[in-house]
N, C-alpha and C positions, 0 to 999 in steps of 0.2 A: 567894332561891335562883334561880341561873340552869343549865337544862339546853342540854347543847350532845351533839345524838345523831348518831351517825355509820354509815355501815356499809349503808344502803338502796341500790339499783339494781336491773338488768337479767339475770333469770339465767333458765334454761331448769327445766321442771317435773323434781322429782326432782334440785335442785341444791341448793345453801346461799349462806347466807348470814350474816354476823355482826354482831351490830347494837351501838353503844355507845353509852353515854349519861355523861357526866362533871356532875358536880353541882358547882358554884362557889355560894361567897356564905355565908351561915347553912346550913352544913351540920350541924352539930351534934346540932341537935334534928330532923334528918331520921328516920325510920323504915323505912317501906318503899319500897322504889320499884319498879318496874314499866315495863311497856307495855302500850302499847292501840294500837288500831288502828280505821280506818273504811276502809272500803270505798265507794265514790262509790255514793251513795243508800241509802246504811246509815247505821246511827248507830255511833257509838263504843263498841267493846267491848272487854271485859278480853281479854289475852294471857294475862300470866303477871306475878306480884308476887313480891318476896323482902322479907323481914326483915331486919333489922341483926345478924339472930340465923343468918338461914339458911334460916328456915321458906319453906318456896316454895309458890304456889299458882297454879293452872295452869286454863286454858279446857280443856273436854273435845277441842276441837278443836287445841292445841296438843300436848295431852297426846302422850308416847313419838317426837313429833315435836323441839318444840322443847326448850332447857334456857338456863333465867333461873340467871345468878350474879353475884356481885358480890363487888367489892375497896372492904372500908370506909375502907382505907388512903388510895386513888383517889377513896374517894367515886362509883364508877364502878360502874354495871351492865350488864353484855352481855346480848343473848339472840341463842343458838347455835339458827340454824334450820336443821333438814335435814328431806328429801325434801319440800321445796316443794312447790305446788298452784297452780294459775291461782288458786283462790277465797284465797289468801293474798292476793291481788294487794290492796294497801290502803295509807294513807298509817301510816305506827306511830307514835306517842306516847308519847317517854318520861316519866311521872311520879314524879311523886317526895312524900312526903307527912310534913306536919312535924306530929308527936305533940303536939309543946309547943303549939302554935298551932290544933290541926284545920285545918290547910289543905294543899292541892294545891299543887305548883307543876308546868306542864308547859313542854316541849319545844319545838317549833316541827316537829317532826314528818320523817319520812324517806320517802322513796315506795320500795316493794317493789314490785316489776312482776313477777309469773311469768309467761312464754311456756308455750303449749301444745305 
């Protein structure tokens, strides 16, 4: 499975941003996919993950901010960011998780930068 995410840059706090992630290769037996994010001197944390089903799950710190959806048709999942923060400022990782197999495939990742 190959992720190819789009949608990271430059934008002032209290703005948006739209992130996407297109999933090619063994898509089939994919599940949920998601994003994570790191922050330089952080470790990597969940965002927010969707189902093939819909089911969404969300970091208390994305929560009523962001919103994870996806097109299984696309094999594609967005996450819709508003009212940004400097502390979003993080490189995001799309993943993507194959049921058949237990395994991850990620992203190569997108940098969010919020200005203060």
């Amino acid at each position: 499975v190959q992720l190819q995410a789009s949608g990271g840059g430059l934008v002032q706090a209290g703005g948006s941003l739209r992130l996407s992630c297109a999933a090619s290769g063994k898509v089939f037996s994919i599940n949920a996919m998601g994003w994570y994010r790191q922050a330089p001197g952080k470790e990597r944390e969940l965002v927010a993950t969707i189902t093939s089903g819909g089911t969404t799950n969300y970091a208390d710190s994305a929560k009523g901010r962001f919103t994870i959806s996806r097109d299984n048709a696309k094999h594609t999942v967005y996450l819709q960011m508003n009212s940004l923060k400097p502390e979003d400022t993080a490189v995001y990782y799309c993943n993507a998780h194959d049921s058949e197999g237990d395994l991850d495939y990620w992203g190569k990742g997108t940098l969010v930068t919020v200005s203060s």
